[in-house]
C-alpha positions as CSV (number, residue, x, y, z in Angstrom):
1,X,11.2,-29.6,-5.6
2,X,9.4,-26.7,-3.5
3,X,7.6,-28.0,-0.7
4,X,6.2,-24.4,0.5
5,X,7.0,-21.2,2.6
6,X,9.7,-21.3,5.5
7,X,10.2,-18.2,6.2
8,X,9.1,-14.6,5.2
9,X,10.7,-11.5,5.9
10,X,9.3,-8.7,7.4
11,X,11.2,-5.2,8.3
12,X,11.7,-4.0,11.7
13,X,13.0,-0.9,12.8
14,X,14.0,-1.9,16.4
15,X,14.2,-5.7,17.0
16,X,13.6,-5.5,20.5
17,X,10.7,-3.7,19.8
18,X,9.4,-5.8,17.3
19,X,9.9,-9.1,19.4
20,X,7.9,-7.7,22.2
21,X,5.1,-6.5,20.2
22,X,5.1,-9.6,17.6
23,X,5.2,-12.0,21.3
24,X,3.7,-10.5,24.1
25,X,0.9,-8.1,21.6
26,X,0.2,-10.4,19.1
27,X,0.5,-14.2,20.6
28,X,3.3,-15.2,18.5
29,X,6.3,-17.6,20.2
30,X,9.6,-16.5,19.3
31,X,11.9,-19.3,17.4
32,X,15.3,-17.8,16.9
33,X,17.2,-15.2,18.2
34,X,20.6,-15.3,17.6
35,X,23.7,-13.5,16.1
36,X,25.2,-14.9,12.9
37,X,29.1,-13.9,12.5
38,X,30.4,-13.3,16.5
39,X,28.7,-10.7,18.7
40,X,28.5,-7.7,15.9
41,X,27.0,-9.8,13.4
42,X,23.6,-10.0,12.3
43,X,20.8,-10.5,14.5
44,X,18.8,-14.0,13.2
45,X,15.1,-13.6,14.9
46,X,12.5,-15.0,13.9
47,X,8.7,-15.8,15.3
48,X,5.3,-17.4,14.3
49,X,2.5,-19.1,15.1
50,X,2.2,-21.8,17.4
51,X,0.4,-23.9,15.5
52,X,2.2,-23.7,12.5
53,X,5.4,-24.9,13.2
54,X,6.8,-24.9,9.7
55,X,6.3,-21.2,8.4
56,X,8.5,-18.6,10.3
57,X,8.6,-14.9,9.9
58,X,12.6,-13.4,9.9
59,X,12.0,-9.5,11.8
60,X,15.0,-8.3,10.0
61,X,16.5,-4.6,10.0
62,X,17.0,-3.5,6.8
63,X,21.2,-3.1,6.1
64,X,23.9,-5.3,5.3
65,X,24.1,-8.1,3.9
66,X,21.9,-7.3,1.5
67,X,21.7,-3.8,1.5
68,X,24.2,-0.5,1.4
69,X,23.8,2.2,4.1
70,X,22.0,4.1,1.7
71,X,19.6,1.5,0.2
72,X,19.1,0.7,4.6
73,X,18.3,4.0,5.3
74,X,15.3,4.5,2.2
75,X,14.4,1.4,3.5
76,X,13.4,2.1,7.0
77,X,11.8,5.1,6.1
78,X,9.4,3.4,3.9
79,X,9.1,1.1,6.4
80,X,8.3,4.0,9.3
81,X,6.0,5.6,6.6
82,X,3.8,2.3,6.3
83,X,4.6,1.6,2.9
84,X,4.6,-2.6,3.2
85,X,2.5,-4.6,4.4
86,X,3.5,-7.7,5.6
87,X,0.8,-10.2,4.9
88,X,-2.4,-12.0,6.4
89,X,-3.1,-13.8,9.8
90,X,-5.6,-15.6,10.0
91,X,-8.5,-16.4,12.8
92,X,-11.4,-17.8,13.5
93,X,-12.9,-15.0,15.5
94,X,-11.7,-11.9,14.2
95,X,-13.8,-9.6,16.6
96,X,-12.6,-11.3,19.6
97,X,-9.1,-11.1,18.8
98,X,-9.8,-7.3,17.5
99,X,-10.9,-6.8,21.4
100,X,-8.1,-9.0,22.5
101,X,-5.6,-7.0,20.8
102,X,-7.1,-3.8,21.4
103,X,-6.9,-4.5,24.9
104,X,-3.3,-5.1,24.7
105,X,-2.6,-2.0,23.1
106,X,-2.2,-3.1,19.3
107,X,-2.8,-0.2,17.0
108,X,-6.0,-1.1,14.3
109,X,-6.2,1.7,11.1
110,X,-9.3,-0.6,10.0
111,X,-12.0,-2.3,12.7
112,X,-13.2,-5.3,11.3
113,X,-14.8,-5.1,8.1
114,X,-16.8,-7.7,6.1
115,X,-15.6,-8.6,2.7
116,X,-15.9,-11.2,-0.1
117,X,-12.9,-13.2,1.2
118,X,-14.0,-12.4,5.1
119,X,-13.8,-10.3,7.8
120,X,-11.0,-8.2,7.8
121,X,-8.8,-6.0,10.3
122,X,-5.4,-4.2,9.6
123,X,-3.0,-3.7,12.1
124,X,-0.1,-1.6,12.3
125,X,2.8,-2.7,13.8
126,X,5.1,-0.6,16.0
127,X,7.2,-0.3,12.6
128,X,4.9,0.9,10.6
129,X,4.2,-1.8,8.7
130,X,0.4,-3.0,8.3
131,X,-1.1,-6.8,8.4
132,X,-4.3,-8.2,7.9
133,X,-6.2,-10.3,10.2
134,X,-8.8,-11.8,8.3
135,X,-11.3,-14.7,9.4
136,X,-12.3,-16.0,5.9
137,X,-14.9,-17.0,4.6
138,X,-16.0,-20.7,4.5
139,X,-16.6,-21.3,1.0
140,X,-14.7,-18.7,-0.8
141,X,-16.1,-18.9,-5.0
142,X,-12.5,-18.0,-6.9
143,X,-14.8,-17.2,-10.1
144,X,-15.6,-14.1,-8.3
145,X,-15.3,-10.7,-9.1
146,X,-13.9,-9.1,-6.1
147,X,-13.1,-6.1,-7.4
């Protein structure tokens, strides 16, 4: 039976790159970094949040095993383009950490922003890819029309 969410990818251009700015910008602890298959194999890294030890984000460069050279290559420049995004974080102070993060040099393409569900930011990533950072709302009504 499914117990829940391990581990979601997210695709990186660089992995050094993305392990600095997912760590040292964003507060993150890094989990795994290794190679799987000898010293040329794939790189394995993954980070998340310290208080959530059970869910894990994989920064994965898009190639083999899973994809041919040229399925890789339209990947990362969909990626580059900021195409995906790669999901929510949440917090409890979402202006704090938008100063925070601002400070540490994290590119925002939306300041925080009240919505139905919260109070939104997006970051980019130094991929390309954008991800919310949302403080939500206390009593969220599902019968609402969002839209």
């Amino acid at each position: 039976m499914i117990k829940g969410l391990a581990i979601a990818t997210i695709w990186v251009l660089d992995p050094d790159r993305a392990k600095e700015f997912y760590t040292d910008k964003l507060g993150l602890e890094a989990r795994t970094d290794m190679r799987m298959g000898g010293e040329d194999g794939m790189r394995w890294l993954t980070v998340g949040a310290a208080g959530q030890p059970d869910v894990e984000m994989a920064l994965m460069v898009p190639g083999p095993p899973g994809m041919g050279p040229e399925e890789a290559e339209a990947m990362k420049r969909m990626v580059a383009k900021g195409t995906f995004g790669a999901g929510a974080f949440h917090t409890d102070d979402v202006y704090a950490d938008y100063r925070m993060l601002t400070a540490r040099g994290v590119e925002f393409v939306q300041e925080p922003q009240e919505r139905p569900y919260g109070t939104e930011a997006i970051i980019r990533d130094d991929s390309g890819n954008w991800i919310s950072l949302t403080q939500p709302t206390q009593e969220l009504d599902m019968s609402k029309d969002w839209g």
